[in-house]
C-alpha positions as a Markdown table, in Angstrom:
| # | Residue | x | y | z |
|---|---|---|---|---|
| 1 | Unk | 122.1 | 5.3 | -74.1 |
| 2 | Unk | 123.1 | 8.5 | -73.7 |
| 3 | Unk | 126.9 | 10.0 | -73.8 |
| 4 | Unk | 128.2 | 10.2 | -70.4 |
| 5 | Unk | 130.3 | 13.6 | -69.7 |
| 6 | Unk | 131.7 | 13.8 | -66.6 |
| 7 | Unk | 133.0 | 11.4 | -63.9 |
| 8 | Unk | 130.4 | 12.3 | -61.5 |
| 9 | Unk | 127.8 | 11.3 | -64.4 |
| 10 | Unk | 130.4 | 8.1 | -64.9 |
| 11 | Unk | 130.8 | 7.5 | -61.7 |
| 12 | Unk | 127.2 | 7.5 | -60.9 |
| 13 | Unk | 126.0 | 5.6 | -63.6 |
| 14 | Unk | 128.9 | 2.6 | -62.4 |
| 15 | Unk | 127.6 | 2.6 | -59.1 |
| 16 | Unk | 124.1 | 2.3 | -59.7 |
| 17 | Unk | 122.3 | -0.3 | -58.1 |
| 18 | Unk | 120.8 | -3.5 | -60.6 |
| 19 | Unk | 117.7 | -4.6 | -60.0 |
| 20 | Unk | 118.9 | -8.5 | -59.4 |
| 21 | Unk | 121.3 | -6.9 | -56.9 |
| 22 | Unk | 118.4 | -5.4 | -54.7 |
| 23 | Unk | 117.0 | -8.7 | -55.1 |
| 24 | Unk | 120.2 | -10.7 | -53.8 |
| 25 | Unk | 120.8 | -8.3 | -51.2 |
| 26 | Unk | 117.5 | -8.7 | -49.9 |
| 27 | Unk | 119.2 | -12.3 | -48.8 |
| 28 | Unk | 122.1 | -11.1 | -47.1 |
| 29 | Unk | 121.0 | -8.9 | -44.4 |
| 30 | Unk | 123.7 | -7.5 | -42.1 |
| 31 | Unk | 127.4 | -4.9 | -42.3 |
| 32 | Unk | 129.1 | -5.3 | -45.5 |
| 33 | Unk | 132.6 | -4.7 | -45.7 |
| 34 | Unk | 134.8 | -4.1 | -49.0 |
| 35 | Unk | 137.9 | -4.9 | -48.4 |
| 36 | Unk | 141.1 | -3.0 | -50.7 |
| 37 | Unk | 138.4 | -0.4 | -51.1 |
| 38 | Unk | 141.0 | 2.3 | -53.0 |
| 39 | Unk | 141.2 | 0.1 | -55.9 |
| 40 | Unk | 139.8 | 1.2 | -59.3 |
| 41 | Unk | 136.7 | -0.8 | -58.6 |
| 42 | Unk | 136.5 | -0.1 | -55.0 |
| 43 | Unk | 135.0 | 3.3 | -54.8 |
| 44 | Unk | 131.9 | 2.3 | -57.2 |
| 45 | Unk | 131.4 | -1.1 | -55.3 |
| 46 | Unk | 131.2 | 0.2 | -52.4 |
| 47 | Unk | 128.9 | 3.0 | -53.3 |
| 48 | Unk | 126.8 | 0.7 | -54.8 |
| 49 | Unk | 126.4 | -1.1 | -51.8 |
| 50 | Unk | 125.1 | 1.3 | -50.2 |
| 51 | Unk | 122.8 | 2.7 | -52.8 |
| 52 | Unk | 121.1 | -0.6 | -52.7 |
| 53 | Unk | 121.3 | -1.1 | -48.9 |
| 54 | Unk | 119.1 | 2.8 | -49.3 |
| 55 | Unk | 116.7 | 1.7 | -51.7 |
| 56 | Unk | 116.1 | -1.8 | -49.4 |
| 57 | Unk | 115.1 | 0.8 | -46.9 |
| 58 | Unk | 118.2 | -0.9 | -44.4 |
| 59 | Unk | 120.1 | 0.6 | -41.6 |
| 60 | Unk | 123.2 | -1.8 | -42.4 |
| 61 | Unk | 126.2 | 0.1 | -42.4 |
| 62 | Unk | 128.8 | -0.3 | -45.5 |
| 63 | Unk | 132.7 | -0.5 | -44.7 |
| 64 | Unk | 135.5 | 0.7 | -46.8 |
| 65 | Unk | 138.8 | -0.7 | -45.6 |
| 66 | Unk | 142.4 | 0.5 | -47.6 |
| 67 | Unk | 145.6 | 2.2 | -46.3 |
| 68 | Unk | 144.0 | 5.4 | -48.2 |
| 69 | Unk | 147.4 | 7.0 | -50.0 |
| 70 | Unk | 145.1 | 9.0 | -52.2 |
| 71 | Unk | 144.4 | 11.7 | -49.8 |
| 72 | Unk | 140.9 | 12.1 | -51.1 |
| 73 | Unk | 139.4 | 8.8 | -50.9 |
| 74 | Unk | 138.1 | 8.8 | -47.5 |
| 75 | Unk | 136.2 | 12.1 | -48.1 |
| 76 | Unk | 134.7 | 10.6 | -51.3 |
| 77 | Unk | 134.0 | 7.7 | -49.6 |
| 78 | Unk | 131.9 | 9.4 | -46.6 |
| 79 | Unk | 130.3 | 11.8 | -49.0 |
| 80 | Unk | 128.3 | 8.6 | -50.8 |
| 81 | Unk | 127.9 | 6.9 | -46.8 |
| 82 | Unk | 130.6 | 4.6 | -46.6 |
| 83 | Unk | 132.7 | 4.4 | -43.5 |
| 84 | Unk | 136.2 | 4.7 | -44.3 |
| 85 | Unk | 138.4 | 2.0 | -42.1 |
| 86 | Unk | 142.5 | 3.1 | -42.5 |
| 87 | Unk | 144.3 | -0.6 | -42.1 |
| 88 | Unk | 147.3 | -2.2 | -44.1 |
| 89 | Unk | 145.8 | -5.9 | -44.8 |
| 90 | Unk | 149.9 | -7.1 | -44.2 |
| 91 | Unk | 149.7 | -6.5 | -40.5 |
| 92 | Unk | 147.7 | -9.5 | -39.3 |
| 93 | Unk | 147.2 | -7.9 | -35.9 |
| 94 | Unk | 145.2 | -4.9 | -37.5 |
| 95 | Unk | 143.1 | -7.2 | -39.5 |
| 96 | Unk | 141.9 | -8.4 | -36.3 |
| 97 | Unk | 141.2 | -5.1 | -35.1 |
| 98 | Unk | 138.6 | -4.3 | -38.0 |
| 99 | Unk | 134.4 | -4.5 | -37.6 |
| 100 | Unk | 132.9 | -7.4 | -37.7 |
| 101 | Unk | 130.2 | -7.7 | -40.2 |
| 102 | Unk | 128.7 | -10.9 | -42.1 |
| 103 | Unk | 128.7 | -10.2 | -45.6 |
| 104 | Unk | 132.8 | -9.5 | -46.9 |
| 105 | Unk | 134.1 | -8.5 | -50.5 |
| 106 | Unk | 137.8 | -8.9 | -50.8 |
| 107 | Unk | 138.9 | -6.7 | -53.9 |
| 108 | Unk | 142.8 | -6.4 | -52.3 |
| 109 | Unk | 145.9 | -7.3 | -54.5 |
| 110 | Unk | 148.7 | -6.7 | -56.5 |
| 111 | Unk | 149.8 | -6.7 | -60.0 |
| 112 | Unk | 151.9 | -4.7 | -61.8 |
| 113 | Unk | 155.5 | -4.1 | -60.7 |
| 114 | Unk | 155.5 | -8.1 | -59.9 |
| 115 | Unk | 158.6 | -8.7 | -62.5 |
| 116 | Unk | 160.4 | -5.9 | -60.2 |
| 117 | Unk | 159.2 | -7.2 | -56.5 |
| 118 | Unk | 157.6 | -10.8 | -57.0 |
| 119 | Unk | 157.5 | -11.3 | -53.1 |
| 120 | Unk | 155.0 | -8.3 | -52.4 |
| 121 | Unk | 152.8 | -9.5 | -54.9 |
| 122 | Unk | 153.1 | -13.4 | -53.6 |
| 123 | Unk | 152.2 | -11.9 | -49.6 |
| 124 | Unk | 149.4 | -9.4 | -51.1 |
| 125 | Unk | 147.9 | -11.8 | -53.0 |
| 126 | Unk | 148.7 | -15.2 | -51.2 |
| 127 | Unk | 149.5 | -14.0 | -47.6 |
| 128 | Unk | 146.5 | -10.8 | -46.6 |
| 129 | Unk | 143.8 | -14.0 | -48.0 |
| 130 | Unk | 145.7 | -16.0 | -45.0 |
| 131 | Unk | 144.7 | -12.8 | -42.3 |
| 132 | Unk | 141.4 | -12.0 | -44.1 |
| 133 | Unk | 140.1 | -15.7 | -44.2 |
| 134 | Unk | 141.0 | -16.4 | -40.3 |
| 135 | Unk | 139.7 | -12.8 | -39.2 |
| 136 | Unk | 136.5 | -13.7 | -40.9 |
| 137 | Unk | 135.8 | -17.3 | -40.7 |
| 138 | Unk | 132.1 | -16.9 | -39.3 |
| 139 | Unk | 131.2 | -14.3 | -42.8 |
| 140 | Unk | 130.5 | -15.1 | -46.3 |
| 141 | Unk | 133.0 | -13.7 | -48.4 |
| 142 | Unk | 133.5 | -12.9 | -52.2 |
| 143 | Unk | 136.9 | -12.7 | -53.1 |
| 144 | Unk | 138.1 | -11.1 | -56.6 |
| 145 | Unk | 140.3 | -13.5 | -58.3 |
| 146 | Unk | 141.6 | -12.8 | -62.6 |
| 147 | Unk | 140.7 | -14.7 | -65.5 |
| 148 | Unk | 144.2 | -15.2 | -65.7 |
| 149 | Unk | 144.6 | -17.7 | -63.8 |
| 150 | Unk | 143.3 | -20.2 | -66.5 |
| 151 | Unk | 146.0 | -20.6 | -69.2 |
| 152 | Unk | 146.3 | -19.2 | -72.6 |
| 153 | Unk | 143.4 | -21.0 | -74.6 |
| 154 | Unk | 142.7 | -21.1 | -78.3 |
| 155 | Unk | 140.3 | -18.5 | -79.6 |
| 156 | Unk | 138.3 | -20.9 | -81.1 |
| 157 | Unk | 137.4 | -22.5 | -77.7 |
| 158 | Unk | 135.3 | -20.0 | -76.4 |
| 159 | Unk | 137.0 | -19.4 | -73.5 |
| 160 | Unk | 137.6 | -21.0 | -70.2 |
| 161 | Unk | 134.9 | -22.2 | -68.1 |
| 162 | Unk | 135.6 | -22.8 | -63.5 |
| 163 | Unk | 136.3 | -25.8 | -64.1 |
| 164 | Unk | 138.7 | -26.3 | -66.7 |
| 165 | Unk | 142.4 | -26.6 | -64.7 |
| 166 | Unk | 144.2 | -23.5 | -63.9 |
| 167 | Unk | 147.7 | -23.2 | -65.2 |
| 168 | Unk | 148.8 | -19.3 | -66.1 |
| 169 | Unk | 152.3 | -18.0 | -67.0 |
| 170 | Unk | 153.7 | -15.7 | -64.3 |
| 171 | Unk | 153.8 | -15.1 | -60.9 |
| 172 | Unk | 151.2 | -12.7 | -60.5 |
| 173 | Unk | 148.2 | -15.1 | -61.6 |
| 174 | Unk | 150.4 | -17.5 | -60.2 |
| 175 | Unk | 150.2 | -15.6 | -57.2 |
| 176 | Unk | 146.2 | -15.1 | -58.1 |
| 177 | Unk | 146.2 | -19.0 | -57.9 |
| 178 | Unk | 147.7 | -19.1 | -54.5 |
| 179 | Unk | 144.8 | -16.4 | -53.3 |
| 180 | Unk | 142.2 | -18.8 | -54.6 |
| 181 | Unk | 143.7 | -22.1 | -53.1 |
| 182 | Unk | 144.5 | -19.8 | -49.5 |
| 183 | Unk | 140.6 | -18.8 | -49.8 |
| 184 | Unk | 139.4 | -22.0 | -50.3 |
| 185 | Unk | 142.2 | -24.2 | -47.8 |
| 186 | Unk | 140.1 | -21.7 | -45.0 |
| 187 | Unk | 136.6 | -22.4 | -46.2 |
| 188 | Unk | 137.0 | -25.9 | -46.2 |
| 189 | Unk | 138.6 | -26.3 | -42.7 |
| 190 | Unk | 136.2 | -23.7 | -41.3 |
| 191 | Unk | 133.0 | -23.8 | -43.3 |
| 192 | Unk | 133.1 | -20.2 | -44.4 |
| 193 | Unk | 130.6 | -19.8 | -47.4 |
| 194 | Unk | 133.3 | -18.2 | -50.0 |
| 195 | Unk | 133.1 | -17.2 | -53.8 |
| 196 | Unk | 135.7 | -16.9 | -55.9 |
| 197 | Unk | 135.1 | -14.4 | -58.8 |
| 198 | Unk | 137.3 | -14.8 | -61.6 |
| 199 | Unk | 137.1 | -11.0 | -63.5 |
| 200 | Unk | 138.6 | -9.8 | -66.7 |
| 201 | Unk | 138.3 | -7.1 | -68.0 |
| 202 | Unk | 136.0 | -4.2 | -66.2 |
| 203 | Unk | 135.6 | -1.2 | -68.4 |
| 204 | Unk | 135.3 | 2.1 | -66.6 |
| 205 | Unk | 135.9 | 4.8 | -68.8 |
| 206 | Unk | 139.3 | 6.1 | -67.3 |
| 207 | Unk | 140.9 | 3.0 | -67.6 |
| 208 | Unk | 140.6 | -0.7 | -69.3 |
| 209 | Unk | 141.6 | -2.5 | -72.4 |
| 210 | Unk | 138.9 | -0.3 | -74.7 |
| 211 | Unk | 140.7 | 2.6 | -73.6 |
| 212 | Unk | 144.3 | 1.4 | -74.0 |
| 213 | Unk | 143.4 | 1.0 | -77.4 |
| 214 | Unk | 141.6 | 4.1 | -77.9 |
| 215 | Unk | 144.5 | 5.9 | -77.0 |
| 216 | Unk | 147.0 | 3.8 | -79.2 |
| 217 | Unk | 144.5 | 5.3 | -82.1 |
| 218 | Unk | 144.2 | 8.7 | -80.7 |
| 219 | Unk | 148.1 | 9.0 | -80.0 |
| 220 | Unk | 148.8 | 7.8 | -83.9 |
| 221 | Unk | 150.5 | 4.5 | -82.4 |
| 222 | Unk | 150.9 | 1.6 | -83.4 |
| 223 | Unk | 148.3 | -1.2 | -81.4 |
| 224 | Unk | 149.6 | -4.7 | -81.1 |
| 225 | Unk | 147.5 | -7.3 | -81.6 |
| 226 | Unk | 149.3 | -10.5 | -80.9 |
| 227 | Unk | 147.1 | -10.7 | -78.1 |
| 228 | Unk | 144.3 | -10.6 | -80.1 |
| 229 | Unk | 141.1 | -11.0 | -78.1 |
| 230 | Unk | 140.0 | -10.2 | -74.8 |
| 231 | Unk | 136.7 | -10.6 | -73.3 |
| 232 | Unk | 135.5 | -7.1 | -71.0 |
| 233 | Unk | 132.3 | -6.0 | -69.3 |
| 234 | Unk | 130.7 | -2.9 | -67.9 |
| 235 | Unk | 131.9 | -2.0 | -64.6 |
| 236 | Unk | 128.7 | -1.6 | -63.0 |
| 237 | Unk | 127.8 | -5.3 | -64.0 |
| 238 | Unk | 130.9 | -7.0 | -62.8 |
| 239 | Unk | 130.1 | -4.5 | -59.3 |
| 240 | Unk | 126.6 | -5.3 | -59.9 |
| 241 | Unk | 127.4 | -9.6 | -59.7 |
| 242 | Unk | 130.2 | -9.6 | -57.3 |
| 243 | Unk | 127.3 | -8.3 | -54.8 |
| 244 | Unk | 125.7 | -10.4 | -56.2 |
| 245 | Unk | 127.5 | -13.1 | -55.2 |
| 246 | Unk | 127.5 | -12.7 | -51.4 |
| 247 | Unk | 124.3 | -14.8 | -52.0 |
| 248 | Unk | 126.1 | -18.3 | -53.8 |
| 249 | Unk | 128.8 | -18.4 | -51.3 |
| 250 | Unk | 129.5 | -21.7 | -50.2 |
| 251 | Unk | 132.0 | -24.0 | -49.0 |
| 252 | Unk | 133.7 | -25.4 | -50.3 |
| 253 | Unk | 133.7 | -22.2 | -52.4 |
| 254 | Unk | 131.4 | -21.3 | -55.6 |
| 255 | Unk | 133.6 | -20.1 | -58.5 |
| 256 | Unk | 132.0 | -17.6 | -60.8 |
| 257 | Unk | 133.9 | -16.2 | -64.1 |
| 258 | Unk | 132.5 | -12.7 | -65.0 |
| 259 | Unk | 132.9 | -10.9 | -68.3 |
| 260 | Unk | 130.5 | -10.3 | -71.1 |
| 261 | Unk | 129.3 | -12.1 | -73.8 |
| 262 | Unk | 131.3 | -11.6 | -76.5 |
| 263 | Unk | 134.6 | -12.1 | -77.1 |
| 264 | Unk | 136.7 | -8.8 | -78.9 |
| 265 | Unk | 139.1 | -8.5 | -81.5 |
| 266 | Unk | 141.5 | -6.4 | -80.9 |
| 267 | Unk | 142.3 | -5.2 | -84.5 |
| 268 | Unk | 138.6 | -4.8 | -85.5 |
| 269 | Unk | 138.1 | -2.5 | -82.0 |
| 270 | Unk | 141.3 | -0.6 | -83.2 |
| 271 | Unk | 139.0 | -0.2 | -86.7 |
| 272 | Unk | 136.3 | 0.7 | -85.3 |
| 273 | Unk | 138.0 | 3.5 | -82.9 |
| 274 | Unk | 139.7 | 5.0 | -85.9 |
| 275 | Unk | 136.2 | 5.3 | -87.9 |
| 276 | Unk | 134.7 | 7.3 | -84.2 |
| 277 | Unk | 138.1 | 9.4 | -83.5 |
| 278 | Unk | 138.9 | 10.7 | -87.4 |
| 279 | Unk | 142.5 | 9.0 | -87.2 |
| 280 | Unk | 144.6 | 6.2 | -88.9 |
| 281 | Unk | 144.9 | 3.3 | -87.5 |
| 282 | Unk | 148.4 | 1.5 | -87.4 |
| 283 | Unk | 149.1 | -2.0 | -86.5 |
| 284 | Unk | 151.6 | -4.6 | -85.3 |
| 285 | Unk | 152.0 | -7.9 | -84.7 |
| 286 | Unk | 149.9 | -10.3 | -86.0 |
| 287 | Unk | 146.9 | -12.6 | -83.8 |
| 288 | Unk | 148.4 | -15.6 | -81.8 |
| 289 | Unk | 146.0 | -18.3 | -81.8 |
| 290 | Unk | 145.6 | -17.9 | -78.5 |
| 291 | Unk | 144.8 | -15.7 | -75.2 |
| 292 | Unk | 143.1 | -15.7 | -71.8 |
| 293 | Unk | 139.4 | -15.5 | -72.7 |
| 294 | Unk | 136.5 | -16.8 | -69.8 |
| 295 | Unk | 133.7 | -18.2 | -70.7 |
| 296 | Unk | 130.7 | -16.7 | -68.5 |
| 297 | Unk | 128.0 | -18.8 | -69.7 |
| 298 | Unk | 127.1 | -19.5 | -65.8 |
| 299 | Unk | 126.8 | -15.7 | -64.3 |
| 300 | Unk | 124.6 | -15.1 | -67.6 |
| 301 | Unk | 122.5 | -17.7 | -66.5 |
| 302 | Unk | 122.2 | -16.7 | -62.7 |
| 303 | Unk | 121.9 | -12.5 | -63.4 |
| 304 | Unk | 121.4 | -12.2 | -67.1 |
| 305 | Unk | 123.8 | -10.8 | -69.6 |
| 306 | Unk | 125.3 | -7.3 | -69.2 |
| 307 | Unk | 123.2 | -4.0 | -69.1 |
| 308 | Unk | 125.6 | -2.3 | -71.7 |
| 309 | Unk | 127.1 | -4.1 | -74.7 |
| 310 | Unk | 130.5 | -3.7 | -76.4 |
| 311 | Unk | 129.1 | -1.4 | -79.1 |
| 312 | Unk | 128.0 | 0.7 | -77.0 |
| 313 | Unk | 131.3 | 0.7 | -74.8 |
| 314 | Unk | 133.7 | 2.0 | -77.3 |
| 315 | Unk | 131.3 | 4.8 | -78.8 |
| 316 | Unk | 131.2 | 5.9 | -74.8 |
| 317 | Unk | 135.2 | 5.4 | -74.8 |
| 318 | Unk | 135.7 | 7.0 | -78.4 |
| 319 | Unk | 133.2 | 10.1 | -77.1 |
| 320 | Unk | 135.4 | 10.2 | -73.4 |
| 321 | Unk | 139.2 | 10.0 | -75.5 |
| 322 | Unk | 138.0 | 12.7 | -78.4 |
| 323 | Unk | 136.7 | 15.4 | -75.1 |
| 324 | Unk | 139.8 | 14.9 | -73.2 |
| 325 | Unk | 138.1 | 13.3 | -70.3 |
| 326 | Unk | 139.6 | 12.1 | -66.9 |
| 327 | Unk | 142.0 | 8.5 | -66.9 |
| 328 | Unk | 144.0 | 7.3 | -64.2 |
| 329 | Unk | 147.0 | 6.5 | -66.2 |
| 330 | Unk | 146.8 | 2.7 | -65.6 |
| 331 | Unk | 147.4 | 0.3 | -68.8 |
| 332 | Unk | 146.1 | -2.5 | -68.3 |
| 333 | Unk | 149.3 | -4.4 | -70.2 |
| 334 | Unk | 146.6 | -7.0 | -71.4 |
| 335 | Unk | 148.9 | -7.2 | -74.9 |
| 336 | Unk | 151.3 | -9.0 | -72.2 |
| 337 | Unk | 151.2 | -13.0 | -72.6 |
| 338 | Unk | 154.3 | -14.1 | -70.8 |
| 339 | Unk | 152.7 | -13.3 | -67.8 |
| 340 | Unk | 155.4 | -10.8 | -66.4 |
| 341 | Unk | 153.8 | -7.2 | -65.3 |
């Protein structure tokens, strides 16, 4: 495929519309509203949404609610046709101020700064579900949830599949846990058709674990690999299925891990980047028999494996590091396994 150069080529190529999405959408007519919008997927789901919603030859409108502190986002947002919507998902009485609309992705949370503030991350992640789920008890909803709220499993296994037991370190996926069982407490007393999308890792080129390693190469320091494996997926797949997923909602709710097929090592990606980017590569630590790996056997089977494989992500990551291109300055801290961010 060829090199990608810019963020509007990036950003283009992430929101682009999959073919099984047009297809699923075609059985979820109505509004769509994504909900925690300003997030680092936000911006491309929601665009997407409304790419497809164009190509379906639909009038439906797409909603972009956040509390908007980047400045920009709301011009961005109208520039690709979605209708920004300014609301802080804390305030329960605003919540009930926003559109209605059937068809609901949830994407709002908190993570890092947790060991610092626990509580904001316990009433973003456990408490906004509470206003969301009662404000919208007569829509489907799909509500991003973390691989990380299974435990630690050996590398060997394969990774978790939805129905192994959840037990995660830490109280953010702790705190992710409490977002699942607040989303699924409301779909059972109310019937609202929910799915719970259990995501790690998204790579977008500015940001995810490919790049935090990238950098560790670029940077001539030293990458860590006592977590040593990770699962990841092209953004625009994981944007592409969460859509996609406004069609399996259910109550009580359908559970979907997404990730790609393959699970990483850390210290062979680290190899590999220092072959593409011309530098030494230095390591530390030494692989735990352990991590958070998903198996997503099941979303393979219901909208086919990824569109762009892991290959194919790091020469895109090692091209985007060695030309200086745009990055939002967010690790991901996926090396952490005590569960404190």
């Amino acid at each position: 495929m060829p090199v990608i150069h810019t963020v509007e080529q990036l950003e283009d190529r992430l929101s682009e519309p999959t073919p099984g999405l047009l297809d699923s959408l075609r059985q979820a007519p109505g509004d769509i509203i994504v909900l925690g919008v300003g997030g680092k997927m936000g911006p491309t789901l929601a665009r997407m949404a409304r790419r497809a919603l164009d190509q379906l030859g639909r009038r439906d409108r797409v909603f972009g609610v956040a509390r908007f502190s980047a400045p920009g986002l709301p011009v961005q947002l109208q520039q690709h046709g979605v209708e920004p919507v300014a609301c802080d998902l804390l305030d329960r009485d605003a919540v009930r101020q926003l559109p209605d609309a059937p068809n609901i992705i949830f994407m709002a949370g908190q993570k890092f700064g947790t060991s610092q503030g626990p509580e904001l991350t316990w009433a973003m992640n456990a408490l906004v579900p509470s206003h969301v789920a009662d404000r919208y008890r007569q829509s489907k909803i799909v509500a991003f949830s973390t691989g990380c709220v299974y435990p630690l499993v050996p590398v060997s296994s394969g990774g978790s599949r939805e129905a192994d037991d959840l037990g995660p370190p830490g109280d953010y996926a702790n705190s992710c846990v409490g977002r699942e069982r607040v989303f699924t407490f409301y779909s059972n007393r109310n019937g609202t058709p929910v799915a719970l999308v259990r995501l790690n890792y998204a790579i977008d080129l500015r940001y995810g674990v490919l790049l935090d390693v990238a950098l560790k190469v670029w940077r001539g320091e030293p990458v860590d690999v006592t977590m040593g494996h990770a699962n990841v997926i092209w953004q625009r797949d994981a944007n592409a299925h969460a859509l996609q997923c406004l069609g399996h909602a259910a109550s009580p709710p359908f559970i979907l891990n997404v990730t790609g097929t393959e699970t990483i090592s850390i210290r062979e990606v680290a190899a590999q980047f220092g072959k593409l980017l011309d530098r030494p590569v230095r390591i530390t630590g030494q692989e735990a028999p352990t991590a958070w790996l998903n198996n997503a056997a099941k979303a393979h089977q219901l909208f086919g494996p990824p569109s762009v494989g892991v290959g194919q992500l790091i020469e895109w990551t090692a091209d985007w590091v060695r030309r200086g291109g745009a990055m939002l300055g967010k690790p991901t801290h996926f090396e952490v396994r005590d569960g404190k961010f």
